[in-house]
Structure formats: structure tokens, C-alpha cells
N, C-alpha and C positions, 0 to 999 in steps of 0.2 A: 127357602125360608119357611119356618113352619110356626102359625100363628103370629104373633107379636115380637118373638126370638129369634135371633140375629143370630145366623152361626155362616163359623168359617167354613168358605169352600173355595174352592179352586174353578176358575174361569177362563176360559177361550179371550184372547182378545184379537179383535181384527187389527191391524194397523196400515195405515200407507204405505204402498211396495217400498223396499229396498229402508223400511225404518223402524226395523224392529231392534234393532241394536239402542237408537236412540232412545224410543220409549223402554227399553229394559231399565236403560239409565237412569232416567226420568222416572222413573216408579222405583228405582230402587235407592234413587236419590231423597223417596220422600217416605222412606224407611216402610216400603209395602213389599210383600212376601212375593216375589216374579220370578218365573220359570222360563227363561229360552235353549229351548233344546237345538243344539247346534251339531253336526258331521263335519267329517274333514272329508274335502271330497279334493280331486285335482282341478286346479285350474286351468280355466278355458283360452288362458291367453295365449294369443301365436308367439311370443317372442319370449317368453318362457313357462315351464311348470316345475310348478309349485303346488305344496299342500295347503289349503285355505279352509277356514270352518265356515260354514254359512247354517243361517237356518233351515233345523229336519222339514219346518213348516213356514215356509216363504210366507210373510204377511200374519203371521200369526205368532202369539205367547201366550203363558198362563199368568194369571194374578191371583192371590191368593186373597179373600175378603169376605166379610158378613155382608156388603151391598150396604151399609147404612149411606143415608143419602149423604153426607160431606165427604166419605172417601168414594163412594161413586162418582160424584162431579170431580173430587184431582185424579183419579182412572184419568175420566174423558178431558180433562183437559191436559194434560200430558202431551206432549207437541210428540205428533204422528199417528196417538190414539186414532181410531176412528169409532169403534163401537163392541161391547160385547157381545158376545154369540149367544141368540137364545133363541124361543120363539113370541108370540105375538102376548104372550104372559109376564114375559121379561128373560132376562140369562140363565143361562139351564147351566148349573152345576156340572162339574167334571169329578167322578170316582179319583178317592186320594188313590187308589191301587193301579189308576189308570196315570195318574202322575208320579208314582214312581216305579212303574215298569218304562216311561218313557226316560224317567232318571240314570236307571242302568243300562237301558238302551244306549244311552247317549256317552255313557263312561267306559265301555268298551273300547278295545281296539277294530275290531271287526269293522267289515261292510258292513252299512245299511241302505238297506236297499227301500224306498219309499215306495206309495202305489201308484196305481193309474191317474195323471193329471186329466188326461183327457178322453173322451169319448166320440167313437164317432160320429159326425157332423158340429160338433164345436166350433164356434167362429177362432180363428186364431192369428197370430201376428208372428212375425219371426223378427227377432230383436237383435240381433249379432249376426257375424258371418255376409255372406258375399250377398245374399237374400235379404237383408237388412230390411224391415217396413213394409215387405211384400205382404197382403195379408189373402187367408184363405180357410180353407176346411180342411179338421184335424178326417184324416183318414185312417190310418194305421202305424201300429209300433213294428220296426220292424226289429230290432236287435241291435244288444252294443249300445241301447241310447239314441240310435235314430228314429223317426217317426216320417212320414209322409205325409205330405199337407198337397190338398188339390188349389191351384190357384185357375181360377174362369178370367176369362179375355177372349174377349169377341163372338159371346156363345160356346166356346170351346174349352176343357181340362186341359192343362198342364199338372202333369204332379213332380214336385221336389223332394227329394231326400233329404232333412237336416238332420242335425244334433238335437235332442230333444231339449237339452237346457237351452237351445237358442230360440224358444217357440213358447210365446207366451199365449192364456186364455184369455179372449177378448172380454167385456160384459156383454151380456145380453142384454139384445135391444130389444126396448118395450113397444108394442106393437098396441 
């Protein structure tokens, strides 16, 4: 925002895992300009696959807005909203050119392939699979989508091999 003048832009919004479909809804139910970029990836289920879209950016969408304060509070209250992304100034703008190269990204047929979720010593939890709740530290990507997580017990490493969609980042604890 620059001075007193309210101009459109496009924003980051966090949401509660696995709700950002809902708040798309929800914001686009309350006639506000929202961007969720979705892939079709295969599904992870044992008992069949299938093509599914999910979000390019889990826990994350765009809203398009000048921030005045009345459509700032129905943003956040939006059931699943949590908060926009900025810094300790307020919500940092996103380039329209960066919102629509994610547009064409998303309308293609093609792979897309996303980045690095994790980094080495990450706390992490494994969420699916035979590992279910075990948690540990992200080690390494090894290919294909696997990733190595160390789990400790009894003073000692263990490392497992999973599927990387089945391995989520924990929060950092605040110390």
C-alpha cells in the first residue's frame, strides 16, 4: 500500500492443513478474487490409483485484495483461514507476473515437479504407511520420492526409508 491508497494485490494466505479447498470456497463464496493452484498427481492409496489434484502448495492460496480493513477481517475469518504471509510490517504483496506464471504452470498437462520441503535436521513425523506417527529427523532425499528420516531410541539411530508425501514437517519448538 502506498500512502493512503488502497490498491489491488495478490496475497499468500496460510490456511489449516488439508483446508485449503474449503477457504477457496469460502472466499470465493464472498465474491473475493482467490487463486488455488492445484496438480494432478497419483494417488497414494494401496487399494487403488488414481489421478487426484491436490494443492501445488499444501496449506497455502492466493487472495486478491487492496487489505481495506472490512475485507481483511472476512479473509480471516473464513473458516480455515489462518493468517497472511508477510513480515512484522503486515502482508507482503505477490508480483501479478508471479501469479500468472503459476496460472500456466497449473494448466498444463506436464509434470510439475515442486522443491525441497525439507532440510537437513528438520524435525519431521511420518503420517501414512507402515511408519505411521513414528517421528524423527529429516536426513536425506534419496530419489523416486523417497526421503530418509533418522529415528533415536535408546541413544541409538535407526534410519527408515519412506515416501516423501508420507512425511510431514513438524513446528519448531520454541525454546
Amino acid at each position: 500500500m502506498a500512502g493512503n491508497k488502497l490498491t489491488r494485490a495478490w496475497y499468500a494466505l496460510h490456511t489449516k492443513s488439508r483446508f485449503e479447498n474449503v477457504v477457496n470456497d469460502g472466499l470465493a463464496n464472498k465474491t473475493l478474487d482467490v487463486f488455488l493452484p492445484k496438480i494432478t498427481v497419483k494417488s497414494r492409496r494401496r487399494d487403488r490409483h488414481k489421478m487426484i489434484r491436490v494443492p501445488l502448495f499444501p496449506g497455502y492460496l492466493f487472495v486478491r485484495t487492496d487489505l481495506n480493513p472490512h475485507e481483511h477481517i472476512e479473509i480471516l475469518k473464513t473458516t480455515g483461514a489462518v493468517q497472511l504471509i508477510g513480515s512484522t510490517r503486515g502482508p507482503v504483496p505477490i508480483a501479478d507476473a508471479t501469479i500468472d506464471s503459476l496460472k500456466i504452470i497449473v494448466s498444463t498437462a506436464g509434470e510439475v515437479i515442486t522443491g525441497t520441503r525439507f532440510k537437513k535436521g528438520d524435525r519431521v513425523m511420518v503420517v501414512n504407511g507402515p511408519f505411521s506417527g513414528v517421528t524423527g529427523i529429516f536426513s536425506s532425499y534419496r530419489g523416486d520420492g523417497r526421503v530418509i528420516v533418522n529415528i533415536e531410541a535408546l541413544g541409538q539411530f535407526a534410519a527408515v526409508n519412506v515416501d516423501a508425501a508420507d512425511v510431514e514437517k513438524l513446528p519448531e519448538i520454541l525454546s
